[in-house]
C-alpha positions in Angstrom: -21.5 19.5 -5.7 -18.0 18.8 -7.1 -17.1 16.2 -9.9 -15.4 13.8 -7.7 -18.4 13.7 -5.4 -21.1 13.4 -7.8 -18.6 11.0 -8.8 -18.8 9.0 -6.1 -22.1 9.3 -5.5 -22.8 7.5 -9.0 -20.8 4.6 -7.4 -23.6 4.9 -4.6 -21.8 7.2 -1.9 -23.7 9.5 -0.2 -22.1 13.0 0.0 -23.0 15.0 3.6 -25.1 17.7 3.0 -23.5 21.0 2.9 -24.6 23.1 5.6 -24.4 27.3 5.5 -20.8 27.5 6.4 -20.4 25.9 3.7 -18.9 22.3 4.7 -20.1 18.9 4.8 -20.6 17.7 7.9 -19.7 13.9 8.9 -17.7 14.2 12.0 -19.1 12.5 15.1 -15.5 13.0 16.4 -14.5 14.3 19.7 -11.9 16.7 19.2 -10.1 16.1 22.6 -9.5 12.9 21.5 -7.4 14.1 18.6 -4.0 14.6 18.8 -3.2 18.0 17.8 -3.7 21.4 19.7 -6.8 23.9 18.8 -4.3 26.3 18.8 -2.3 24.6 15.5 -4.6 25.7 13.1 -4.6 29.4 13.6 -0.7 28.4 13.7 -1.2 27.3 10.2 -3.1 30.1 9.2 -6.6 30.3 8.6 -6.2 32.0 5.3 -4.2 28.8 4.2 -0.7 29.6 5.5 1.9 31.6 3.8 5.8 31.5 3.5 8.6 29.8 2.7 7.8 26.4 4.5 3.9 25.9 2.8 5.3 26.6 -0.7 8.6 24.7 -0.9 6.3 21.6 0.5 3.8 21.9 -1.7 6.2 22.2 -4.9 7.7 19.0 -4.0 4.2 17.2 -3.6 3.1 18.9 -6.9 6.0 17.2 -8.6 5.4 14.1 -7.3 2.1 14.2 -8.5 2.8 15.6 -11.8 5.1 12.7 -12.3 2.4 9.8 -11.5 -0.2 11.7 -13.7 -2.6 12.3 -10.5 -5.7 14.7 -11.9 -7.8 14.8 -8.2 -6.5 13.9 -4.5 -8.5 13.6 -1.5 -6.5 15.3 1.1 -7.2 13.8 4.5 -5.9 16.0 7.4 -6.2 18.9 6.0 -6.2 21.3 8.5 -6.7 25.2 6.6 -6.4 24.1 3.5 -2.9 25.2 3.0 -1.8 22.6 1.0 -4.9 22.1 -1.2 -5.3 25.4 -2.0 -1.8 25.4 -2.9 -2.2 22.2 -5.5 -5.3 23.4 -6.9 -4.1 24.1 -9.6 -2.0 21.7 -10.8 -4.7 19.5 -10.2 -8.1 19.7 -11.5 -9.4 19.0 -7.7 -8.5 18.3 -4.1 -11.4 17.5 -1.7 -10.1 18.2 1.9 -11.2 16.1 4.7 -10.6 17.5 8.4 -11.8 16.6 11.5 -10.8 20.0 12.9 -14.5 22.2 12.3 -12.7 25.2 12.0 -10.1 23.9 9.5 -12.4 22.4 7.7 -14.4 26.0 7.8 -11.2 27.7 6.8 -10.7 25.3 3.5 -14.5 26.1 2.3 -13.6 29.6 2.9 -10.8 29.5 0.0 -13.4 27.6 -2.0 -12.4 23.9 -1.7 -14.5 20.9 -1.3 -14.7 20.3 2.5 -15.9 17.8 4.6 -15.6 17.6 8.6 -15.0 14.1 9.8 -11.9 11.8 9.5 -11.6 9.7 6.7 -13.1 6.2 8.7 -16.1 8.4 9.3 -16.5 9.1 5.7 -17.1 5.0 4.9 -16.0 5.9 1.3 -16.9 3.2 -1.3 -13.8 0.4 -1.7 -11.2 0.5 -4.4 -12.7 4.5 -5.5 -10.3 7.3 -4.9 -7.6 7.8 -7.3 -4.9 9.8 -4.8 -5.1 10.3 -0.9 -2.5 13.0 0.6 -1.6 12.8 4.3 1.2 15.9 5.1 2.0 16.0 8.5 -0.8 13.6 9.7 0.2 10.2 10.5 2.6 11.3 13.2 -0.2 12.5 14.9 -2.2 9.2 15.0 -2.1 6.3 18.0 -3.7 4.1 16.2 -1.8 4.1 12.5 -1.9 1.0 11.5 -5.9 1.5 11.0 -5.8 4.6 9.4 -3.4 3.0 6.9 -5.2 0.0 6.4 -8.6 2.4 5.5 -6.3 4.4 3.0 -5.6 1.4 1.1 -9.2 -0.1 1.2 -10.2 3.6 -0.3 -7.7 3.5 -2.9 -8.2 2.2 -6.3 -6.1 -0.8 -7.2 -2.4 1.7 -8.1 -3.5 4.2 -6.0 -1.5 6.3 -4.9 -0.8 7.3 -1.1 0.9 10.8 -0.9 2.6 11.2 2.7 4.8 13.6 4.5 6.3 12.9 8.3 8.6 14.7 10.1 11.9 12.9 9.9 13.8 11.1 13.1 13.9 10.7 16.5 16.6 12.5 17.8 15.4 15.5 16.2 12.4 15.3 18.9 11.7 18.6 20.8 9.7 20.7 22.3 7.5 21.2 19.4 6.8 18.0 19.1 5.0 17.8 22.4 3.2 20.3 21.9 1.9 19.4 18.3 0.7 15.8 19.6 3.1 13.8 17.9 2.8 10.1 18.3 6.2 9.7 16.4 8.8 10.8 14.2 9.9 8.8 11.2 13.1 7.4 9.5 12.4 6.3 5.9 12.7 2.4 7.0 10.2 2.9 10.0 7.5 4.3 7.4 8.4 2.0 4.3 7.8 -0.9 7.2 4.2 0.5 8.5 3.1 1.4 4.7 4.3 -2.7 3.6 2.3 -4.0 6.6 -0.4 -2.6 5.7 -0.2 -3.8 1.7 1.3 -0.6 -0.1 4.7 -0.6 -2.2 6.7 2.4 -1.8 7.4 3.8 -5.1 9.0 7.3 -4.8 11.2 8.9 -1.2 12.4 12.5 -1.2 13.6 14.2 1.8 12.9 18.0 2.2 14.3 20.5 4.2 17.7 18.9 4.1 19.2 22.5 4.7 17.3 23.3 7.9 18.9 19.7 9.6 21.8 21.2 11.5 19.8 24.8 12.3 16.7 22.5 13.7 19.2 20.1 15.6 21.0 22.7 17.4 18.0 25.3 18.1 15.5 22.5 19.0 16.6 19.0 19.6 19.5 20.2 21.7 18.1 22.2 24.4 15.1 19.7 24.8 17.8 17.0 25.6 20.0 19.3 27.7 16.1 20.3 30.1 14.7 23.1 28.4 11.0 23.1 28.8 8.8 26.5 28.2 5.0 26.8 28.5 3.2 25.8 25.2 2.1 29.1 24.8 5.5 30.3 23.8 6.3 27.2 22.1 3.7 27.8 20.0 4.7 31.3 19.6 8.1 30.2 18.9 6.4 27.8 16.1 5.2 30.5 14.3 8.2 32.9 14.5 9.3 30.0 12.5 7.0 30.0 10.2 6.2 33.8 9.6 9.5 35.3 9.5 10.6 38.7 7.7 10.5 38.8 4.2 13.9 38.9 4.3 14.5 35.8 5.7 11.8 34.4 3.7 13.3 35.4 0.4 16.6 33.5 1.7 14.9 30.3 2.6 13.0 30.0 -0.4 17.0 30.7 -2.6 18.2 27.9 -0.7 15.6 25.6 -1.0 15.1 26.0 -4.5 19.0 25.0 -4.9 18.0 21.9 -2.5 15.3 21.3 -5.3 17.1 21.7 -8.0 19.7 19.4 -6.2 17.5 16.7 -5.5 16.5 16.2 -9.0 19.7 14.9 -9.8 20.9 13.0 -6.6 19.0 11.5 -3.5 19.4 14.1 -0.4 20.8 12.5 2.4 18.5 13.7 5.3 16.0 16.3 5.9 13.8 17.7 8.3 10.6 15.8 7.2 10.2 12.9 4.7 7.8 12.6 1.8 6.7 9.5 0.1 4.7 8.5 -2.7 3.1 4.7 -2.3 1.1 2.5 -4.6 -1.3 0.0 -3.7 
């Protein structure tokens, strides 16, 4: 058993058993009631995911929380594992909670902490975790306001909520049909659901700010003008996306590192998804 669960089970939390696959098993969720397609985690990548789009993600949430001193993070959502695996190190540990069985399969598979279940199942103790992640999850969830209000019963009092969301509405296309999204977000719609719900936002950073225009006009634009295909080749599509040539991955990652760089000095003006840090 890890630290943080023997952690919490000191605070009187009883940890699942892990079962031979090698995850802890607490989900009594049916997965055609989630909102996200079978099909998105081998999309992700059962081996975690790798590319341009995983890394340059996950060095902006590292800084983030390298700058708020975060040591461990429960990451709920988390599909493969891409991320965690990915922030483990810089942090000393990152237990992933998916309600996906063979995401959270995937993520004990790369040797995290993983439990099956969504993060209301789990009945944590109040006022315990130090960090919860959410990337690319809350867009996916009817019911937010619940899910946000859990987070921040979880939390320890200056917790800190770590969240990416894909960023506005007009940028809506077919992919986001076929991914399940509830929403997309503008950073006043999500500073507004993460206030009413008791959280201060304390950090905003847009990423992607360079894939805008290329997103607007391959995506958004002939969604609006009637361009529906089958989900199959949407999908397909998604993952030409994200496994491109090396090539094209090696110029990516030169021009997002500049958009790093950049927005360590000056506040990006847009980007293709938003990530916020919040404290309780």
């Amino acid at each position: 058993m890890s630290e943080e669960l023997a952690r919490l089970g000191s605070l009187g939390w009883a940890a699942p058993q892990q079962s031979e696959d090698g995850v802890r098993h607490a989900s009594r969720t049916d997965k055609d009631t989630l909102s996200y397609p079978d099909e998105g985690l081998d999309l992700l990548g059962l081996e975690g995911g790798v590319g341009y789009w995983f890394d340059h993600r996950a060095r902006a949430v590292a800084h983030v929380l390298r700058d708020f001193g975060v040591s461990t993070m429960w990451e709920v959502g988390s599909g493969t594992g891409a991320m965690a695996k990915r922030l483990t190190p810089p942090l000393r540990e990152v237990v992933t909670v998916e309600p996906m069985v063979n995401g959270a399969r995937a993520a004990a598979a790369l040797g995290l902490e993983a439990l099956c279940g969504t993060l209301q199942e789990l009945d944590l103790p109040s006022d315990s975790i130090e960090c919860l992640g959410a990337f690319d999850v809350i867009e996916h969830i009817p019911e937010v306001f619940d899910f946000l209000n859990e987070v921040r019963r979880v939390l320890q009092p200056g917790g800190i909520a770590v969240i990416t969301v894909p960023e506005f509405s007009f940028l809506w296309g077919e992919e986001d049909d076929v991914a399940g999204h509830q929403r997309r977000y503008t950073k006043k719609t999500l500073q507004q659901q993460l206030a009413s719900c008791g959280f201060t936002t304390v950090r905003t950073e847009y990423l992607y700010a360079s894939l805008v225009a290329p997103a607007a006009l391959a995506r958004a634009l002939p969604y609006k003008l009637g361009r529906r295909r089958t989900k199959a080749q949407v999908l397909s599509a998604m993952q030409s996306q994200l496994r491109v040539s090396p090539r094209i991955d090696r110029l990516a990652r030169s021009v997002l590192s500049l958009e790093m760089a950049l927005a360590r000095r000056v506040q990006l003006p847009a980007g293709l998804s938003l990530l916020t840090a919040a404290q309780t």
